[in-house]
C-alpha positions in Angstrom: 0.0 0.0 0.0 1.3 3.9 -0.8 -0.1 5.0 2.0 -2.3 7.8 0.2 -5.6 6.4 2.2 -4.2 5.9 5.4 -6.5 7.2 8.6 -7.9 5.7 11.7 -9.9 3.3 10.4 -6.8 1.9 7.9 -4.1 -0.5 8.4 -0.4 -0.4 6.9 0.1 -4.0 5.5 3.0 -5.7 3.7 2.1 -7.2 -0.2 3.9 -9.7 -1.8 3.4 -11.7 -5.3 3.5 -15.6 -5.6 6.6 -15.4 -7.6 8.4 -13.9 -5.0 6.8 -16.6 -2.4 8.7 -19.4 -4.5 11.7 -17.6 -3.9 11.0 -16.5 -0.1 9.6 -20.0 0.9 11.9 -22.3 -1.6 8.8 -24.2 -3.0 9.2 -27.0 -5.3 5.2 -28.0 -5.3 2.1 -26.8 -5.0 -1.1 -29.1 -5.8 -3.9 -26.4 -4.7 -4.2 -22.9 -4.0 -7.5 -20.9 -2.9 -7.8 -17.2 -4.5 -10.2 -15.0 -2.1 -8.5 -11.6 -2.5 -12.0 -9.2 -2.1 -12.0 -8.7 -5.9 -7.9 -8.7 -6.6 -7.7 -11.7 -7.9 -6.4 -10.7 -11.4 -3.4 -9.2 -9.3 -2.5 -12.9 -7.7 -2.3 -14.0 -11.1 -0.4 -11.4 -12.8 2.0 -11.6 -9.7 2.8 -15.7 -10.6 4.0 -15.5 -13.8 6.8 -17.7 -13.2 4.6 -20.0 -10.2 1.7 -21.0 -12.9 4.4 -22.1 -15.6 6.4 -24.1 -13.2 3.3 -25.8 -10.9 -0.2 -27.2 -12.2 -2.4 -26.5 -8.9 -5.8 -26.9 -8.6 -6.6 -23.2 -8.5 -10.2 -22.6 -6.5 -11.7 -18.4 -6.5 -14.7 -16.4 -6.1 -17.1 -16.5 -9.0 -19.4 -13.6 -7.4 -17.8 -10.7 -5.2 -20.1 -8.1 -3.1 -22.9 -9.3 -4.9 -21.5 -9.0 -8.7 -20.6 -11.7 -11.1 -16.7 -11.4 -11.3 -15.7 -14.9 -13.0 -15.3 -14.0 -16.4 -12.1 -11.7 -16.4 -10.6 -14.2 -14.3 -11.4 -17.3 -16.4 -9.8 -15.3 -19.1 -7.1 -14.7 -17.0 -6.6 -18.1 -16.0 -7.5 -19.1 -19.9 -4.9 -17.5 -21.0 -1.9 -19.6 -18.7 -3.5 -22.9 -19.7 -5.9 -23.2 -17.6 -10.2 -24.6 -18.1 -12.6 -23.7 -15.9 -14.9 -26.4 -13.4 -17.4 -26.3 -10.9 -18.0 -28.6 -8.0 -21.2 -30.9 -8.3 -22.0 -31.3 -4.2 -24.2 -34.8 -4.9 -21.1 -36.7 -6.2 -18.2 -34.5 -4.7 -16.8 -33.9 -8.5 -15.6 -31.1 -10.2 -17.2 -30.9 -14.2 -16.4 -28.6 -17.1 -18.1 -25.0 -16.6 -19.1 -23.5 -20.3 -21.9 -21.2 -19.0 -21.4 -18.5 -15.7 -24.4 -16.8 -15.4 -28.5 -17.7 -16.3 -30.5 -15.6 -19.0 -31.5 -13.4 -16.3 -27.7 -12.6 -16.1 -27.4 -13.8 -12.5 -24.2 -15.8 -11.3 -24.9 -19.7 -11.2 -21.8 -20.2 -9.2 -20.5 -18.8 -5.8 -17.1 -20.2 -6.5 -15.1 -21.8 -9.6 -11.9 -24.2 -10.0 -9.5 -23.6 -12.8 -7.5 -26.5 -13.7 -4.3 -27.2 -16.5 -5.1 -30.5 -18.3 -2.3 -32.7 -16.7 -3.5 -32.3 -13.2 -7.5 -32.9 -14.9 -6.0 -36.3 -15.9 -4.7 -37.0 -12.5 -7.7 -35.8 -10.7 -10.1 -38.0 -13.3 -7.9 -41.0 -12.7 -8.7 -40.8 -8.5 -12.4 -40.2 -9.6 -12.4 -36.6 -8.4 -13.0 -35.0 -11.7 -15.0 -35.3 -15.3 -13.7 -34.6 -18.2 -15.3 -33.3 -21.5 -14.1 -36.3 -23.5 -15.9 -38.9 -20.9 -19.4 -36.8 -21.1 -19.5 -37.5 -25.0 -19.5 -41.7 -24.7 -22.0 -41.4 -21.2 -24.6 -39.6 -22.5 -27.9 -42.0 -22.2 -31.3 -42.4 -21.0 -32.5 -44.7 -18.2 -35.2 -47.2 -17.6 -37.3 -46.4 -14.5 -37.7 -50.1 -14.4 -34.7 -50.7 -12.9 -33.8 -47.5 -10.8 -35.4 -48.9 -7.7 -37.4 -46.4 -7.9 -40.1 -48.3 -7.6 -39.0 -49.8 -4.5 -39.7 -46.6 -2.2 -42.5 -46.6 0.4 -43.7 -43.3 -1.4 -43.9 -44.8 -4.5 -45.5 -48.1 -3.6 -48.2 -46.6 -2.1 -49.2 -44.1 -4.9 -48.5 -46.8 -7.9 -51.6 -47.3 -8.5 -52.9 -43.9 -8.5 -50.1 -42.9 -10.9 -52.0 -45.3 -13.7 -54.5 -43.3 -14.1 -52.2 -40.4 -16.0 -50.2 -42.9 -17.7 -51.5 -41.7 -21.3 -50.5 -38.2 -20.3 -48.3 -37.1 -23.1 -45.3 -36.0 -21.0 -44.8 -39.0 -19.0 -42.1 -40.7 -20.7 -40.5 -37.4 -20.6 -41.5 -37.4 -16.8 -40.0 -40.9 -16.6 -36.6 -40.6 -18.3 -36.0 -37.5 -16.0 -36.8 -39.6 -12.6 -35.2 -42.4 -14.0 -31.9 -40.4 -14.9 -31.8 -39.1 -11.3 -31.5 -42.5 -9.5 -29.4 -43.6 -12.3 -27.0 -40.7 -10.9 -27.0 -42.1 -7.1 -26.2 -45.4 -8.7 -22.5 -46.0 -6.9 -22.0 -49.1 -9.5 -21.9 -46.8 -12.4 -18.9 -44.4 -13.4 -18.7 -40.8 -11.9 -18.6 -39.4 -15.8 -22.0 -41.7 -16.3 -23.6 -40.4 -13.0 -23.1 -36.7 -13.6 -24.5 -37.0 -17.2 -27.4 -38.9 -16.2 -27.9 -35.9 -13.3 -27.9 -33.5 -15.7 -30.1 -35.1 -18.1 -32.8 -35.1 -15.5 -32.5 -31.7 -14.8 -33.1 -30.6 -18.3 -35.7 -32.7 -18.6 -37.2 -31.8 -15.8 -36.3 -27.8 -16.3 -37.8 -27.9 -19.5 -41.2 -29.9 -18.6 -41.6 -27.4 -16.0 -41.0 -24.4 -18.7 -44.2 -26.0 -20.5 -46.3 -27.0 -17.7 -45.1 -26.7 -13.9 -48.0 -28.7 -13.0 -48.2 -30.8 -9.7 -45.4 -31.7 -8.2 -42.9 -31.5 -11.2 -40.9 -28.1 -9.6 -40.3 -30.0 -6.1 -38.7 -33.0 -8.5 -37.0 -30.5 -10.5 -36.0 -28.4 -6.6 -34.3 -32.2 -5.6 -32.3 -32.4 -8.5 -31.2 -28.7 -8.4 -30.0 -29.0 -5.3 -27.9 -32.3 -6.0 -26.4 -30.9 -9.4 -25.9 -27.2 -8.2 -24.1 -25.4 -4.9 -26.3 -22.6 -5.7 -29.4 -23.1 -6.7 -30.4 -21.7 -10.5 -33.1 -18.5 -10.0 -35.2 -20.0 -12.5 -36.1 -23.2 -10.1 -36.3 -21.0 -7.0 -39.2 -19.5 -9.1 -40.6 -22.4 -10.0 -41.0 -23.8 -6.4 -41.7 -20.4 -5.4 -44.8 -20.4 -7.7 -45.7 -23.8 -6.7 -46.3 -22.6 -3.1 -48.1 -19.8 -4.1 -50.5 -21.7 -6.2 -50.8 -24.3 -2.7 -51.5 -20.9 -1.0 -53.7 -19.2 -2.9 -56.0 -22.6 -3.5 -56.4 -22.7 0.2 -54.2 -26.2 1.2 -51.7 -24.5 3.4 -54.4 -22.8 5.3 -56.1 -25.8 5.4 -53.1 -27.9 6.5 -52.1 -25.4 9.2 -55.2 -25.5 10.5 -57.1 -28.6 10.2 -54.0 -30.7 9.8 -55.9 -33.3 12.1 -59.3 -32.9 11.3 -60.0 -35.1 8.1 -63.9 -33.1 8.2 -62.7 -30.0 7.7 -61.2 -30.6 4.5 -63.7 -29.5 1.6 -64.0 -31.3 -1.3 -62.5 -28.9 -3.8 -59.2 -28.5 -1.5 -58.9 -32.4 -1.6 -59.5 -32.7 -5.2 -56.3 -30.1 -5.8 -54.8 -32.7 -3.5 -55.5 -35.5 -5.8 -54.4 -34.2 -8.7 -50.8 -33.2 -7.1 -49.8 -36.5 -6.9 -51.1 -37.8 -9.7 -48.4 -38.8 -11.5 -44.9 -39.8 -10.6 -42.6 -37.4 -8.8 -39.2 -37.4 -6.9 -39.8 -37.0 -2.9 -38.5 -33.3 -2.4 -36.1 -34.3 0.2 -33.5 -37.5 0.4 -34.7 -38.1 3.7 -38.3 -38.9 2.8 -37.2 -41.3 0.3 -37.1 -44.1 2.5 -39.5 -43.1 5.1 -42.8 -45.1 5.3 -46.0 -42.9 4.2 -48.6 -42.0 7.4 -51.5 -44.5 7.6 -53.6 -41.6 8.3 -54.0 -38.3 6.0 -57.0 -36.4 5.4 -59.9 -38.7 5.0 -59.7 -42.5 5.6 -59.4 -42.8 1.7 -56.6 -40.6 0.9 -54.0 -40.6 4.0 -50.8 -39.5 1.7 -51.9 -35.6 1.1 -50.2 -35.1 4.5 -47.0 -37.0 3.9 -46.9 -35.1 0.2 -47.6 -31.8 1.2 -45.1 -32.1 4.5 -42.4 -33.0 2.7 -42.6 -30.6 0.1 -43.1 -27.6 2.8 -39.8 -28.5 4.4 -37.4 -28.8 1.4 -38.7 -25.6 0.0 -38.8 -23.9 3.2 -35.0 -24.9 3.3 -33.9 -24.1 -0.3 -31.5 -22.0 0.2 -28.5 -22.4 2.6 -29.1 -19.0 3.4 -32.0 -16.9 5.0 -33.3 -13.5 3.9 -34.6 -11.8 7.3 -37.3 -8.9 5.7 -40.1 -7.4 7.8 -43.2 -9.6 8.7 -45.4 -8.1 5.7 -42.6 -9.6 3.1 -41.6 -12.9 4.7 -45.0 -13.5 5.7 -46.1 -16.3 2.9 -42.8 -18.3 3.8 -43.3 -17.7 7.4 -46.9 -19.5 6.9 -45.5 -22.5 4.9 -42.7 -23.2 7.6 -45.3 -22.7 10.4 -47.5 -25.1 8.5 -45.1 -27.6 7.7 -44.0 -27.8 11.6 -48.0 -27.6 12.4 -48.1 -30.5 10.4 -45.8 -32.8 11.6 -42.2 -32.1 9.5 -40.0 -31.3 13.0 -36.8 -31.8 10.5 -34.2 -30.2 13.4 -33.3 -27.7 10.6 -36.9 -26.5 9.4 -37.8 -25.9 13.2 -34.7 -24.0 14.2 -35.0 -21.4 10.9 -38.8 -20.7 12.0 -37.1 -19.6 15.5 -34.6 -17.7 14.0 -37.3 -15.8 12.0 -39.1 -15.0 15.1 -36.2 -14.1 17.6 -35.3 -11.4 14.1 -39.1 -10.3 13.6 -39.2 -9.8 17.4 -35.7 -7.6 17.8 -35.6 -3.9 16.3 -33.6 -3.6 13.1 -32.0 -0.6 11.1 -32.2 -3.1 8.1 -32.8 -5.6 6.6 -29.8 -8.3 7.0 -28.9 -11.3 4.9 -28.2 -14.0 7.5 -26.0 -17.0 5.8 -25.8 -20.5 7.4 -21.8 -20.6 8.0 -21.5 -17.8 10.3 -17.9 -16.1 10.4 -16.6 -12.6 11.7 -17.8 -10.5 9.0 -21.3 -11.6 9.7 -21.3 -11.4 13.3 -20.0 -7.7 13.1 -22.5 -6.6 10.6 -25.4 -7.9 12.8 -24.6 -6.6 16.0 -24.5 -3.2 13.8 -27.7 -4.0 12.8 -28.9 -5.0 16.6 -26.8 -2.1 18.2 -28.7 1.6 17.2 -25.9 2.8 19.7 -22.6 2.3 19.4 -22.6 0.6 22.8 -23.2 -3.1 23.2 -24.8 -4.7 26.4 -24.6 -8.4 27.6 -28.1 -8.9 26.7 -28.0 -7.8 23.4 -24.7 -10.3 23.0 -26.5 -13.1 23.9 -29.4 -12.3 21.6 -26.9 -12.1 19.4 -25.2 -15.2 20.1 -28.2 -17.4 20.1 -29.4 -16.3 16.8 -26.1 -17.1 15.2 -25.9 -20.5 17.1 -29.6 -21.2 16.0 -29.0 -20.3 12.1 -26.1 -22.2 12.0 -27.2 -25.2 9.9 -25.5 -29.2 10.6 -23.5 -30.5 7.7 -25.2 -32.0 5.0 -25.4 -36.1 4.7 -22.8 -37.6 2.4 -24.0 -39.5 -0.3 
């Protein structure tokens, strides 16, 4: 630094270049490095000239900084030293070939990127850790529901029949081959290149069924997949299940859920025919953990007891799509403060669902200067900018500490299950 913006509220630090690190440090390898320099990342590269021509490291950076997509110029960058860009599938622990950064709408599909030189891609392929582009070309292909074990699950079993009824429904082969694909994907006996095509085969197919007709439950399928092929989850599918629950709303099954969860009278006819109709044809179960889990003997009415089961589980996986939570007044939070009150109302006490609809109320319940976007790993950064938010003074009190402490402690979500 020169110096020029030095004040009270600066710091005097020393900079240094990766080139002269080799010299400083004596390296002779280097299989990784991680690039978070708060949007300076094109100076780490242009300082290691001489380190990215004599190592091949994995090289892993920001894709999005303060909110603004900032991955092309350093793909170029990166590009232009030899190296391809990848992303990190989270369902199969992989890194794939990246050839599109952003959605139509323009919006960053990736919070963080790998750029890799082609003789450490071999390496990494050879340990299974990485796809390349010539494997996808020979494992493209479609899969037979038959033998997916999809139709194996409780879930399934119990709405087989029902699902007969819509078999002449023009899209369900489509509808099929999507589902299919996706258990084809968890299929551990299968290679890692024929996994992640058969993932994203389902996703398109199930993106673009849901482009023509997001009808039942084709957006939580479509959610499930998202969430197993992407870290972030596309805008476009957030919509999609966003719409969903608005549709669920506006018909009058949430209310009648929250409600009347256990009172199979209450339930008019009209509400349970929407009910019917959602699970009429085959769909994956929104969350992994209700894949397995044996449907309620008891639902609605004595003829339909799976509306509850349905319902519940879709209510908690879209309740918890993101990894983070937006904390807005009451009046703008209020439709997704109803679906997670009516999802716990109704019997999904995931640990995760009920401790985000305490958070929401321990935030609704404490004054704010604004809004504050809360994420579920929280570090220093965060913790300063919400006691900023808590604090209107500058001074802080025990109380408000411990407010402050419990919120973080309650946001902070458990690690995912490894598939």
């Amino acid at each position: 630094m020169d110096g020029s913006d030095q004040g009270k509220n600066t710091e005097l630090v020393q900079l240094t270049t990766l080139d002269e690190c080799i010299q400083q440090f004596s390296w002779t390898r280097m299989d990784f490095i991680k690039i978070d320099a708060e949007g300076a990342e094109l100076h780490v590269i242009r300082g290691g000239k001489t380190f990215f021509s004599t190592f091949s490291p994995l090289v892993m950076f920001e894709a999005e900084h303060a909110g603004v997509d900032a991955a092309q110029p350093i793909v170029e960058a990166l590009a232009a030293i030899g190296y391809k860009t990848y992303c990190l599938v989270p369902a199969l622990g992989v890194l794939v070939p990246v050839h599109q950064l952003t959605d139509s709408d323009n919006n960053c599909l990736y919070l963080n990127l790998f750029g890799c030189k082609d003789d450490t891609a071999i390496r990494l392929a050879g340990r299974g850790l990485l796809v390349l582009e010539t494997s996808l070309v020979t494992a493209r292909s479609s899969s037979d529901l038959k033998g997916s074990g999809f139709w194996d699950l409780p879930y399934v079993q119990a709405l087989h029949e029902r699902w007969q009824e819509t078999a002449s429904d023009p899209a369900r082969n489509q509808l099929e081959t999507a589902i299919a694909n996706f258990y084809a994907s968890r299929d551990r006996s299968r290679s890692i290149p024929e996994r992640y095509a058969a993932l994203q085969d389902s996703y398109e197919a199930l993106l673009g069924l849901c482009r023509q007709d997001a009808c039942r439950l084709r957006a939580a399928s479509l959610q499930r997949v998202a969430s197993e092929l992407f870290i972030r989850i596309p805008f476009e599918v957030k919509v999609l299940v966003a719409s969903l629950g608005a549709r669920l709303l506006s018909q009058g099954c949430l209310q009648c859920l929250r409600h009347h969860w256990s009172d199979r009278n209450n339930a008019s006819e009209a509400i349970l025919a929407i009910l019917a109709d959602l699970v009429a044809e085959p769909f994956i179960a929104p969350g992994e953990r209700y894949d397995r889990q044996q449907p309620p003997s008891e639902g609605f009415n004595d003829h339909d007891p799976l509306y509850t089961w349905t319902i519940r589980s879709y209510l908690e996986a879209s309740t918890a799509l993101c990894p983070s939570l937006l904390f807005q007044p009451v009046a703008v939070i209020k439709d997704n403060m109803f679906q997670m009150a009516a999802a716990i109302d109704g019997g999904a006490f995931s640990e995760q669902l009920v401790r985000r609809k305490q958070v929401v109320a321990m935030i609704d319940s404490t004054p704010l200067d604004k809004p504050i976007f809360l994420h579920s790993r929280a570090g220093p950064k965060l913790v300063a900018w919400l006691r900023r938010c808590l604090c209107r003074e500058q001074e802080s009190t025990p109380e408000l500490e411990t407010r402050l402490l419990v919120i973080l402690s309650a946001c902070c979500d458990p690690p995912q299950t490894e598939l």
